[in-house]
Structure formats: C-alpha cells, structure tokens
C-alpha atoms as a printed R data frame, in Angstrom:
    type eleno elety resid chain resno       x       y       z
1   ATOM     1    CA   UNK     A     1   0.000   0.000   0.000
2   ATOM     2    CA   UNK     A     2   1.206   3.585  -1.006
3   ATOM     3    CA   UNK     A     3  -0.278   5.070   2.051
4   ATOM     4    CA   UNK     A     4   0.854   3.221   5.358
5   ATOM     5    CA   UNK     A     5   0.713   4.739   8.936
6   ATOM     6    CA   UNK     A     6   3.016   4.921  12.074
7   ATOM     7    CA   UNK     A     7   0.363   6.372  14.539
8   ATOM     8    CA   UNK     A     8  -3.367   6.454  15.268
9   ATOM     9    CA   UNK     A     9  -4.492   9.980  16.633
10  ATOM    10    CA   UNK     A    10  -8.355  11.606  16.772
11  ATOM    11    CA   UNK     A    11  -9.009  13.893  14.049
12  ATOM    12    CA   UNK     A    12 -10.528  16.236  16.581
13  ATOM    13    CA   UNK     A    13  -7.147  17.098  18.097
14  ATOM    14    CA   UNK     A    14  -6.412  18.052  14.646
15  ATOM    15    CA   UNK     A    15  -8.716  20.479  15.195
16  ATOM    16    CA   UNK     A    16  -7.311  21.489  18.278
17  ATOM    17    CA   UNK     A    17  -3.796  22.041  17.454
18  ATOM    18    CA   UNK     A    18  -4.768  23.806  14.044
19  ATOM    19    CA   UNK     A    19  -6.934  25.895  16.585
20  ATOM    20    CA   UNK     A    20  -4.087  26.198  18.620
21  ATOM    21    CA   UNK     A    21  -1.528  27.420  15.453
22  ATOM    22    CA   UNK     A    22  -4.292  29.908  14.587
23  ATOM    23    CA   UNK     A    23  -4.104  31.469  18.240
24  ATOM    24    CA   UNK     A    24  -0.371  32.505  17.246
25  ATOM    25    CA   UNK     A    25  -1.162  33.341  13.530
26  ATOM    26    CA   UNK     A    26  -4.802  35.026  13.234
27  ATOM    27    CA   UNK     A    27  -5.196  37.859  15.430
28  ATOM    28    CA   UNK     A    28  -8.880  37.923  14.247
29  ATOM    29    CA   UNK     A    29  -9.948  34.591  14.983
30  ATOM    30    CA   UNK     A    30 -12.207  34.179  18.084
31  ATOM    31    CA   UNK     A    31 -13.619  30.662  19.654
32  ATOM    32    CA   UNK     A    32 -16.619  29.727  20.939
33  ATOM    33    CA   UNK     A    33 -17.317  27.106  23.130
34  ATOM    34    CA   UNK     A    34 -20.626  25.457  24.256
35  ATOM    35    CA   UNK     A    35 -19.248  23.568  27.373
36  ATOM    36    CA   UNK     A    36 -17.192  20.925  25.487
37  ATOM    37    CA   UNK     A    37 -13.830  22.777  25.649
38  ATOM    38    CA   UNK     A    38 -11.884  19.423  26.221
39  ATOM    39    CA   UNK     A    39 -14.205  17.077  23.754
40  ATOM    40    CA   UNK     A    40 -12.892  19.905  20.922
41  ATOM    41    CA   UNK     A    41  -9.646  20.344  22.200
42  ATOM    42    CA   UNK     A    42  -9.411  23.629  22.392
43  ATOM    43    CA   UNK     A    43  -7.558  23.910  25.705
44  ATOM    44    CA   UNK     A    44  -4.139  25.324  24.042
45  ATOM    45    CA   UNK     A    45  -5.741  28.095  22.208
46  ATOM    46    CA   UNK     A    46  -7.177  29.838  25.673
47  ATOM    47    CA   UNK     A    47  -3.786  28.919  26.786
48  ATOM    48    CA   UNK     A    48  -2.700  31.696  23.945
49  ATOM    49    CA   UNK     A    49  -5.730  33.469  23.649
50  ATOM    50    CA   UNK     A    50  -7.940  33.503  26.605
51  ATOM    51    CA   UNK     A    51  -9.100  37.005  25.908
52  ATOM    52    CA   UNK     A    52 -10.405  35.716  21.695
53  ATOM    53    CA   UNK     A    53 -11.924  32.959  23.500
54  ATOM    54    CA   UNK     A    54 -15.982  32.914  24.622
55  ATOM    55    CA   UNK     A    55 -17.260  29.929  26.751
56  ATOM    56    CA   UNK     A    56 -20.906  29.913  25.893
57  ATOM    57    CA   UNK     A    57 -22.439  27.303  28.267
58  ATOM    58    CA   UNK     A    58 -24.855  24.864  27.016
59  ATOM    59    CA   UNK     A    59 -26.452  27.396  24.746
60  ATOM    60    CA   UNK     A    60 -26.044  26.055  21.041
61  ATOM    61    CA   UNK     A    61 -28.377  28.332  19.695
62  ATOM    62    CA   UNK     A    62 -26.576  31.608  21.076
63  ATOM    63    CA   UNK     A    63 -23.431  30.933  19.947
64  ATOM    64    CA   UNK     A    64 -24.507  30.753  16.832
65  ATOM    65    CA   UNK     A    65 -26.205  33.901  16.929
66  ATOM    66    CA   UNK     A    66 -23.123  35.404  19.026
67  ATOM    67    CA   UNK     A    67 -20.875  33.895  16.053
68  ATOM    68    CA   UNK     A    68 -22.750  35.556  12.947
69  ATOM    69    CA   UNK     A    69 -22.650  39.237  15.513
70  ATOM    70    CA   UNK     A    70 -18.961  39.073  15.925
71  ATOM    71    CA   UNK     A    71 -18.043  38.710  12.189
72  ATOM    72    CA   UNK     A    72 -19.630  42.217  11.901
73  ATOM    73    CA   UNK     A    73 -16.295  43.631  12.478
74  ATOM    74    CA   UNK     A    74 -14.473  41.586  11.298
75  ATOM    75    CA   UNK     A    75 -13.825  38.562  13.584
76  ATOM    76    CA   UNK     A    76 -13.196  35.095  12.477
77  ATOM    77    CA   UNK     A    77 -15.446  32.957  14.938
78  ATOM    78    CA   UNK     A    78 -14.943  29.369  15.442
79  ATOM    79    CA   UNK     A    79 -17.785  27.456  17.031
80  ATOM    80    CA   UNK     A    80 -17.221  23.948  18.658
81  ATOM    81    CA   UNK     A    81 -19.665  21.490  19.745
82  ATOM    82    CA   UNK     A    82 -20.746  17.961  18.679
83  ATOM    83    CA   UNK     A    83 -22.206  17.797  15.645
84  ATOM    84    CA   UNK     A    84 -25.615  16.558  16.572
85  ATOM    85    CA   UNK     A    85 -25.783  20.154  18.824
86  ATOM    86    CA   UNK     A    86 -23.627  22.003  15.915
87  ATOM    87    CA   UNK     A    87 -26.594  21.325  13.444
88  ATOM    88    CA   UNK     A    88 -29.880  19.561  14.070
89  ATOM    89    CA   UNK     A    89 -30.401  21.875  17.485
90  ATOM    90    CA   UNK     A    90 -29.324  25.181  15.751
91  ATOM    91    CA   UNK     A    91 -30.328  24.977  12.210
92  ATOM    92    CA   UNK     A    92 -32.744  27.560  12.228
93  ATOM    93    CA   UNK     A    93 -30.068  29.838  13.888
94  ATOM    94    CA   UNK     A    94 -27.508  28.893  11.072
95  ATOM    95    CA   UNK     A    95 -29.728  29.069   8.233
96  ATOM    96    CA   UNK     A    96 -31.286  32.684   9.003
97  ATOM    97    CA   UNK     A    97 -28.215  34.299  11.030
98  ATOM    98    CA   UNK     A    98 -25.148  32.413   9.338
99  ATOM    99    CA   UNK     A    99 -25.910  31.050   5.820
100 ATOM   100    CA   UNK     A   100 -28.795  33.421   4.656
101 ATOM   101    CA   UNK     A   101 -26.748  36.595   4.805
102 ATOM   102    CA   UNK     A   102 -22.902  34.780   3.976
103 ATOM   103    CA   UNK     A   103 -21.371  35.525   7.620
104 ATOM   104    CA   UNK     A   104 -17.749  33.921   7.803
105 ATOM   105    CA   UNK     A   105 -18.380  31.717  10.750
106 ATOM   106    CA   UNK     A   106 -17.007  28.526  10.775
107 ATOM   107    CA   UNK     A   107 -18.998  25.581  12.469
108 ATOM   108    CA   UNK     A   108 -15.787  23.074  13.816
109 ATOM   109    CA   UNK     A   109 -18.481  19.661  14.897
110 ATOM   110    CA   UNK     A   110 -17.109  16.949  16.544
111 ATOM   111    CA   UNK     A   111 -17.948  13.921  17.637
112 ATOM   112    CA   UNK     A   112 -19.557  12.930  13.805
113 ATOM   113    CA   UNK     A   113 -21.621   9.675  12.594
114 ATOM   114    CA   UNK     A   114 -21.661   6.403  14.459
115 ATOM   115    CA   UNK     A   115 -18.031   6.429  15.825
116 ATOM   116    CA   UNK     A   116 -19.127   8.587  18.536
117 ATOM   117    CA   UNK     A   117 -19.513   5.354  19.648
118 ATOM   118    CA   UNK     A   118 -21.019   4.619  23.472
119 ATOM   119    CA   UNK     A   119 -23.045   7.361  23.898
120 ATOM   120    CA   UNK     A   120 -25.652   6.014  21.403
121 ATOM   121    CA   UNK     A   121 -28.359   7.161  18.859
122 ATOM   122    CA   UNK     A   122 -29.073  10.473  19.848
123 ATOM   123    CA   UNK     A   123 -25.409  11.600  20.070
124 ATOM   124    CA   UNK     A   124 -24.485   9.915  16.616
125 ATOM   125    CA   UNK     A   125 -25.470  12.244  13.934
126 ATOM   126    CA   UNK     A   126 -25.679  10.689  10.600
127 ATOM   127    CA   UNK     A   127 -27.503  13.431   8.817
128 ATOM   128    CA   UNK     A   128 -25.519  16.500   9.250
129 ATOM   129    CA   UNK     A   129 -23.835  16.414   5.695
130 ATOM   130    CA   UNK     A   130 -27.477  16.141   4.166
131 ATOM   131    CA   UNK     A   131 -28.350  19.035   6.440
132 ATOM   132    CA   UNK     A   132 -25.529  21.499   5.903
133 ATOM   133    CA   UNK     A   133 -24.869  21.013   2.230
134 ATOM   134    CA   UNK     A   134 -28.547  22.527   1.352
135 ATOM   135    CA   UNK     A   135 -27.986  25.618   2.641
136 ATOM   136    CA   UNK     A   136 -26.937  27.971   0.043
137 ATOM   137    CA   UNK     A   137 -22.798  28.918   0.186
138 ATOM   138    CA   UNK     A   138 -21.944  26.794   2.801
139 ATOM   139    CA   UNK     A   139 -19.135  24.976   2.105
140 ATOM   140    CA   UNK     A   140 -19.005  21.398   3.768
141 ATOM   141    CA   UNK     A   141 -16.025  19.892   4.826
142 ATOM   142    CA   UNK     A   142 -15.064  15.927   6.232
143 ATOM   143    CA   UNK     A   143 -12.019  15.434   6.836
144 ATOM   144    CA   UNK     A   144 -10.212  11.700   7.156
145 ATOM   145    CA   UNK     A   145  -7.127  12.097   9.561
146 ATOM   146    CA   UNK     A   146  -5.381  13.978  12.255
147 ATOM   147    CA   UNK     A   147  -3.075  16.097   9.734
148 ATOM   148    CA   UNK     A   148  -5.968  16.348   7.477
149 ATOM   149    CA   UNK     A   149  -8.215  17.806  10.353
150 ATOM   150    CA   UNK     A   150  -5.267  20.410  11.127
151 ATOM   151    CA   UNK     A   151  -4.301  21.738   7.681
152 ATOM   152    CA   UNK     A   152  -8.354  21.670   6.740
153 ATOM   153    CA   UNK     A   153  -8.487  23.779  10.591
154 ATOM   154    CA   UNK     A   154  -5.680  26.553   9.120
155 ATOM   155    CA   UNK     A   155  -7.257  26.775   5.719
156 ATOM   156    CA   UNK     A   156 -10.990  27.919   6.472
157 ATOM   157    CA   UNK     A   157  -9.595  30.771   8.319
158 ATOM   158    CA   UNK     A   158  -8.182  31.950   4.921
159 ATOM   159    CA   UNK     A   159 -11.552  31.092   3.738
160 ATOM   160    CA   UNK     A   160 -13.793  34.136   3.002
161 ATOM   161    CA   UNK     A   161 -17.759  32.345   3.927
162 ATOM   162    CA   UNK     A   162 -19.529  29.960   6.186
163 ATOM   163    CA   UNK     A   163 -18.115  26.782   6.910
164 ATOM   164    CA   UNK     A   164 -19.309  23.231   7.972
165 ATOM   165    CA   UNK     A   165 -15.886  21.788   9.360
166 ATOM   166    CA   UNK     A   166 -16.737  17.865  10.593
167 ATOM   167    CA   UNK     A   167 -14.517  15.589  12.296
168 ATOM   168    CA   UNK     A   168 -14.639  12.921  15.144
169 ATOM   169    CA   UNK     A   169 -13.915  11.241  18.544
170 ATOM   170    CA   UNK     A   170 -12.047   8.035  17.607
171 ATOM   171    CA   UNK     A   171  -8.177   7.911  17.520
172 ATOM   172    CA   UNK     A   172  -7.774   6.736  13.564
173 ATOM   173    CA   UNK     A   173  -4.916   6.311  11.432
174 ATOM   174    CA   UNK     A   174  -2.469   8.877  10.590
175 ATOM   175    CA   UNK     A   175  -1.667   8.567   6.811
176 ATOM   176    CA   UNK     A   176  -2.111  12.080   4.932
177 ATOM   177    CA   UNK     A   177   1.294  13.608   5.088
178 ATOM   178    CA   UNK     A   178   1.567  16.449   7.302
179 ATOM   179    CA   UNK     A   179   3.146  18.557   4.326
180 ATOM   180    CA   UNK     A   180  -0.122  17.946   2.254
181 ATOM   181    CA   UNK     A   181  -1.897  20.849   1.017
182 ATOM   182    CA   UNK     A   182  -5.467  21.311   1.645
183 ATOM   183    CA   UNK     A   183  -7.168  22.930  -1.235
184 ATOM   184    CA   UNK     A   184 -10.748  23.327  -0.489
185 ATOM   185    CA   UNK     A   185 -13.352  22.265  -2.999
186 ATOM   186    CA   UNK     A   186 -10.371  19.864  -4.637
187 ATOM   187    CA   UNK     A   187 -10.345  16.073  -4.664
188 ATOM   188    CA   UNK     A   188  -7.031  13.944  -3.720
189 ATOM   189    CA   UNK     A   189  -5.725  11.045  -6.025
190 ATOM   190    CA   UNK     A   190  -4.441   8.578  -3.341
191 ATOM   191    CA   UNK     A   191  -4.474   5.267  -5.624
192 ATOM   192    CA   UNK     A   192  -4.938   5.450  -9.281
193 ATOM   193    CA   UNK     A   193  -6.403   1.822 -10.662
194 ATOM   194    CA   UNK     A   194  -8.315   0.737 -13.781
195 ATOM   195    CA   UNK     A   195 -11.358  -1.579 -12.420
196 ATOM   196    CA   UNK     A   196 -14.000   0.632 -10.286
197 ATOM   197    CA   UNK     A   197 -13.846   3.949  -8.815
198 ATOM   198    CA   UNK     A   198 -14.076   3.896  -5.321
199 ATOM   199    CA   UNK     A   199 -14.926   7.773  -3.640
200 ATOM   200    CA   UNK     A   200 -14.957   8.404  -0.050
201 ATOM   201    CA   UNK     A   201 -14.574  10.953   2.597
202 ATOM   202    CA   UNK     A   202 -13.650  11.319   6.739
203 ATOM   203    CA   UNK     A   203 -12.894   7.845   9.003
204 ATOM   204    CA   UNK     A   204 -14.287   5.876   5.639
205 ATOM   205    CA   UNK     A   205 -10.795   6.921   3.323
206 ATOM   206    CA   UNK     A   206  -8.747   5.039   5.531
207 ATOM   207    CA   UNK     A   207 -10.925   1.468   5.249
208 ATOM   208    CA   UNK     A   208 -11.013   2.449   1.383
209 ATOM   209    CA   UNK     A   209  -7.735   2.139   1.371
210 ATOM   210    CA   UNK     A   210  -7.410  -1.268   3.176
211 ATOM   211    CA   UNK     A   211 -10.047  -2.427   0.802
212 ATOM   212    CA   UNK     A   212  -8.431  -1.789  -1.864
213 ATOM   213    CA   UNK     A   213  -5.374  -3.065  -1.138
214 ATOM   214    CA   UNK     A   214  -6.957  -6.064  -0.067
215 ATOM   215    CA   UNK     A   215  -8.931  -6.088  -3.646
216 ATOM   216    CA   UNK     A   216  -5.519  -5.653  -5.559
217 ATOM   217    CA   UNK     A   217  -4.294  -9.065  -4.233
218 ATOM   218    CA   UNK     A   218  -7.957 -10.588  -6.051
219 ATOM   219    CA   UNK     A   219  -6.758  -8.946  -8.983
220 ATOM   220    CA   UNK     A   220  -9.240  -6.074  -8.663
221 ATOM   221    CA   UNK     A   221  -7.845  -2.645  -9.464
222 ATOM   222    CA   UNK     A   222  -9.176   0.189  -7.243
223 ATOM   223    CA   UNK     A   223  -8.610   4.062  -7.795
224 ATOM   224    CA   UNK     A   224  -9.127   5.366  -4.512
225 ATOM   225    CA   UNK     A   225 -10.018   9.420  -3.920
226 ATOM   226    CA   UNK     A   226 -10.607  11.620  -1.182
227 ATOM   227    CA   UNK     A   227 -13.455  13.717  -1.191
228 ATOM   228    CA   UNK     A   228 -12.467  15.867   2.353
229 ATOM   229    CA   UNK     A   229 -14.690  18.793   0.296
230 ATOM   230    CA   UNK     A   230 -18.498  17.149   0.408
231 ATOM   231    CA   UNK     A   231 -19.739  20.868  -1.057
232 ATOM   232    CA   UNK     A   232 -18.170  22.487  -3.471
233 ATOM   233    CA   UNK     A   233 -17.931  18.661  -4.906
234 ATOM   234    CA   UNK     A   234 -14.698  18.284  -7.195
235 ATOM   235    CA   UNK     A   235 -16.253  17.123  -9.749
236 ATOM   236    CA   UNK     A   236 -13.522  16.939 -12.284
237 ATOM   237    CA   UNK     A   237 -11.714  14.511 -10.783
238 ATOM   238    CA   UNK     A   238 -14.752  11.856 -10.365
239 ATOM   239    CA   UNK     A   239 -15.838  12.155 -13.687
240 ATOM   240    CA   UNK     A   240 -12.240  11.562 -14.953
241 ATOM   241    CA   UNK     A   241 -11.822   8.552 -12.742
242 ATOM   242    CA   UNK     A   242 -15.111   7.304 -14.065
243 ATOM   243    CA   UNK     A   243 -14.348   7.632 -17.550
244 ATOM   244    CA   UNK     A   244 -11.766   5.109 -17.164
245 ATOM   245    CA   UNK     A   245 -13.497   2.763 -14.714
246 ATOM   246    CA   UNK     A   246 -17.198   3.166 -15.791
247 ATOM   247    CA   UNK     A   247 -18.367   1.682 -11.941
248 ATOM   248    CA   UNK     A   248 -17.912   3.737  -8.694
249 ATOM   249    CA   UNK     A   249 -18.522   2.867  -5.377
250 ATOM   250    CA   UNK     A   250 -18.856   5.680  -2.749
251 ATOM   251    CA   UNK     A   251 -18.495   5.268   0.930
252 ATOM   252    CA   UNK     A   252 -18.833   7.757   4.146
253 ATOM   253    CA   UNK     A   253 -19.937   7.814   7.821
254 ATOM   254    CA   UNK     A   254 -23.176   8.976   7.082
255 ATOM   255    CA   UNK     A   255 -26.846   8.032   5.933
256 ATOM   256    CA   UNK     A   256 -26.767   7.336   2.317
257 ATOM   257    CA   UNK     A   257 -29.984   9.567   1.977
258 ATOM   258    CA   UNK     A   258 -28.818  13.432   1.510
259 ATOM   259    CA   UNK     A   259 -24.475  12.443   1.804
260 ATOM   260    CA   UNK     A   260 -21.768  12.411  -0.239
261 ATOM   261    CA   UNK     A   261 -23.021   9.429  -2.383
262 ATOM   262    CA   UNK     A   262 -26.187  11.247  -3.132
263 ATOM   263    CA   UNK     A   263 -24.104  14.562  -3.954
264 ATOM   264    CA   UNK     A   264 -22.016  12.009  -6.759
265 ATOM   265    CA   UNK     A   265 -24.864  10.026  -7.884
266 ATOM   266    CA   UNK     A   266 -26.369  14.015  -8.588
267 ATOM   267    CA   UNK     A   267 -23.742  15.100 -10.793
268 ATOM   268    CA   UNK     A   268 -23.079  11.733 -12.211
269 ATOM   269    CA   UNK     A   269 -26.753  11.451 -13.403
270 ATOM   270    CA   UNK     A   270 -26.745  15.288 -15.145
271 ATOM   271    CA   UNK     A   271 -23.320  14.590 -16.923
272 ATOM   272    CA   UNK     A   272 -22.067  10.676 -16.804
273 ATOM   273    CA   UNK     A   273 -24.214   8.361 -16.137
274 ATOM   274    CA   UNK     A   274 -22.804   5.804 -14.065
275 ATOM   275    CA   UNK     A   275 -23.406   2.656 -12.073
276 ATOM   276    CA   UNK     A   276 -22.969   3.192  -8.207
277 ATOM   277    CA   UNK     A   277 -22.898   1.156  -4.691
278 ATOM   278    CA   UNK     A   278 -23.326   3.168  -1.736
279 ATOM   279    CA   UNK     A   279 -21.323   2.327   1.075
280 ATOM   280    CA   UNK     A   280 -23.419   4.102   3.951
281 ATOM   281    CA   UNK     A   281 -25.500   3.610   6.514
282 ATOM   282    CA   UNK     A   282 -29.042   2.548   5.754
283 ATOM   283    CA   UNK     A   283 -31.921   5.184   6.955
284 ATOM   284    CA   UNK     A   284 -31.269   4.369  10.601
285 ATOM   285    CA   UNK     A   285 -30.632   5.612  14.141
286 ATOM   286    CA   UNK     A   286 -27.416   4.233  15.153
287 ATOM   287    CA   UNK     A   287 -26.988   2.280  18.954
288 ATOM   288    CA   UNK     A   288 -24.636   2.373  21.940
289 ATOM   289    CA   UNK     A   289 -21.101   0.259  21.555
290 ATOM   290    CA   UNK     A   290 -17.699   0.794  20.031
291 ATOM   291    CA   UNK     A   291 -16.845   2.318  16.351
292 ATOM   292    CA   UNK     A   292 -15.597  -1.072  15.347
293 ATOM   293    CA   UNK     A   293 -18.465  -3.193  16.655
294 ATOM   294    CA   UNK     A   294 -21.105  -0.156  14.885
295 ATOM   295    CA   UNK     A   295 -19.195   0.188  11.457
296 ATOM   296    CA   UNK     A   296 -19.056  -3.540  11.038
297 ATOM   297    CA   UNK     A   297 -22.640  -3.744  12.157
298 ATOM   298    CA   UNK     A   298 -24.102  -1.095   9.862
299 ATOM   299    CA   UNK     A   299 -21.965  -1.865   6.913
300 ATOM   300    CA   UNK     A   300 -19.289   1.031   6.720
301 ATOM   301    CA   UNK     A   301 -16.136  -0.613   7.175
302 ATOM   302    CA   UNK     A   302 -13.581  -1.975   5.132
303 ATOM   303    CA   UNK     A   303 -15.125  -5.586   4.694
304 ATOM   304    CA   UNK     A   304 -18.234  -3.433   3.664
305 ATOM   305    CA   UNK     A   305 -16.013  -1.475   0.465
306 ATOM   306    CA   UNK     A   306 -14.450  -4.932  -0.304
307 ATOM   307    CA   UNK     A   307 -18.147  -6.466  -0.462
308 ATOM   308    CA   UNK     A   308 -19.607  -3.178  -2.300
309 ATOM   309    CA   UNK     A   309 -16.925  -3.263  -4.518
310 ATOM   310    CA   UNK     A   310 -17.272  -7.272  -5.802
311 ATOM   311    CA   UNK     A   311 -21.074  -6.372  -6.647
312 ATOM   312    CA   UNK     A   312 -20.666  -3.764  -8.297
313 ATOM   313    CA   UNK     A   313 -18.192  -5.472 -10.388
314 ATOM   314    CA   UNK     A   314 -20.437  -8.396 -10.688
315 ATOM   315    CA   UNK     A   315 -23.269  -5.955 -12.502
C-alpha cells in the first residue's frame, strides 16, 4: 500500500492544534465554546488566547447567533460542539443568522456519525452532511485524519464564507502527510487503478484504502479518492476517474440519503451516467457500543467497500 501509517491519533485534536496554530497566527480569529472545551480540544488556544476565546455554556443556539454578531467587524469565529448540537439543534439559527446573509463563521463539529460510539443514537449524527450542504454557500467539509483535520483547521480561516468543518472522537490512522496541502473544494488522487472507482470521505478513506489493497491481491484494481470537500464537490476529478473505470462505489460515515453518495450520484446522473454502490448507513438511528463493533454492524467498514466493490463489479 502507497499510504501506510506509524500512529493512530483523533481527528478532533487536529482540530485542536490547528486551533491552537491559529491562536499565534490570526489575530482575528475568536472561539466559541458550548461547554465541550476538552471534547474539541481547544484547551491550548485559551492557553494563547484567553481574551479571543468565549465559553458559551450549554447554549447552542446563542453561539450561533453570538458567532454571525462578531463577524460584523471583522472577527473570524470558530464554534465547537458535537455535531448533533452544531446542526440539528441550531439549524434555524444557522440558516437565518449564518448562511442566509454569507457571515464567515465557521462551524468546527465533533464527535460525527456512528463512531461517537457509546453514547448512542441520539449523540451519533448521521444526517448532518445532508443538512448542511442545502444551505446555500456553505461549504461542507469531512475530513479523514489527524493532519488532514489540522491543515483543513488553518485553511478555512483563509476562507472568506460559512463553513461546515466535521470531524470525530475516535483515535484513527495517521496517513495524509503532514506537508499535504489542503485545497478546499479539490479532490485527492491517493491510488490510481483501472477496475471501479471507489470515492470516499472522513474515518471511511482510511478502510477504502485497506479495501483496496486487499482487492488488488484478487486482482481487482481500485482508484481510490478523497473527497475531504463534500460541497463544493470536485467534480472533475470523479468524472475523470469514471471515464476510465465506468463503476464507482462511494463510501462515508453517514446516511446514504442526503451524503456524499447522493451529492455524486447528482452530478453523475446530469453529466455521466454511471453505475454506483453506496457504502453508507441505511436510513437508521445508530446504537450504543464501540466504532468497530457499529461500522461492522451497519456496513461502513472496510469488509463493507471490499463487499460493495465485488457487486458492483459483478453488474
């Protein structure tokens, strides 16, 4: 495999120490906190900045509010929560305040899909992507490791516009060099192949890639990209992977219904028609227990790629 790893770290203390960098960097960016300062990591930029930083309690809703105020004059505000509260409670607050007139707020959610883990259904969010990426201009972004999370972290606050910045709790493996660029809205090559496509974004590139590798020794050759940028969608790059594989198999941490399958099944139905396999979870709540036992329960791990791509190959 091209892409091997020495580490595992949590993508959300990528989040933390790109926070952290920012502190030093950004004069004008601010963070807000909704009682979760050491589930986001966010300990070391107080450390820096404790007079840019605003502890918010458990009041979702108002920091969203208190977000879209402050870039008024020209603050930078991150907000971090879980995903479930970053979202589903405060949509109304981000749709009117935030997305309807363009503020530059950037929602940091942690904590995403079913590898939340223990604390069960109501914590695991598997519709936020579906959620955020209808709102007009907001970009939405999922990122797939700890350097990933970081340089993603540094590059939205260069970013002039709302942003949906989604990441998680599990320690996963470390495997995008840390000199990588992030280029928002642009697709990453990790594993050109000539058999099926395979797309996929956040904790789900990773088991791509062990599929694949898996697949190679079955004589199945995988092209394998990384779709960190859910909205804008590179588009380019999946329809020129297509073109030469004709099948494509997309796979995230996240309902199939309104994710980043639906987003590529979208754009490959107006200009390529192609046939797809989601790899996804299917229209459910998820349940309490570990991120291994629930991604090999609802289908979203690597045995779940290997499987999606064999039937697809099959058709």
């Amino acid at each position: 495999m091209k892409y091997t790893y020495t580490e595992k770290k949590d993508t959300r203390s990528g989040f933390g120490a790109g926070l952290a960098e920012l502190a030093d960097k950004n004069p004008n960016v601010v963070a807000l906190c909704a009682d979760l300062i050491g589930s986001l990591k966010m300990e070391k930029f107080i450390e820096k900045a404790p007079e840019r930083f605003i502890q918010v309690g458990i009041a979702e809703a108002n920091m969203m509010g208190i977000a879209a105020g402050l870039t008024i004059n020209g603050k930078i505000p991150f907000t971090g929560t879980f995903a479930n509260f970053s979202t589903s409670r405060v949509y109304d607050q981000i749709r009117q305040s935030i997305a309807y007139s363009n503020k530059n707020v950037k929602i940091c959610a942690s904590h995403a899909g079913l590898t939340l883990g223990e604390d069960g259904a109501t914590h695991q969010v598997l519709e936020d992507i579906g959620m955020m990426k209808m709102l007009p201009g907001m970009t939405v972004i999922n990122t797939c490791d700890y350097n990933q999370t970081k340089a993603a972290t540094l590059a939205i606050a260069d970013f002039e516009g709302p942003v949906y910045l989604r990441f998680g709790r599990p320690v996963v493996p470390v495997f995008i060099p840390e000199d990588m660029p992030f280029e928002i809205g642009k697709g990453i090559m990790l594993q050109e192949g000539t058999d099926v496509t395979i797309v996929a974004t956040g904790h789900l590139v990773w088991e791509s890639l062990v599929a694949a590798d898996e697949l190679e020794k079955e004589g199945i050759s995988c092209e394998v990209i990384n779709i960190h940028t859910i909205k804008p969608l590179d588009e380019e790059i999946i329809l020129k992977s297509v073109k030469k594989t004709g099948k494509i198999v997309t796979a995230e941490e996240h309902n199939y219904l309104g994710g980043l399958g639906e987003s590529v099944a979208g754009m490959l139905a107006r200009k390529r028609p192609t046939i797809q396999e989601f790899v996804a979870v299917n229209d459910t709540f998820g349940e309490s227990a570990t991120p291994a036992e629930l991604m090999k329960k609802y289908n979203i791990d690597a045995e779940a790629v290997k499987n999606a791509v064999k039937k697809i190959m099959a058709r």
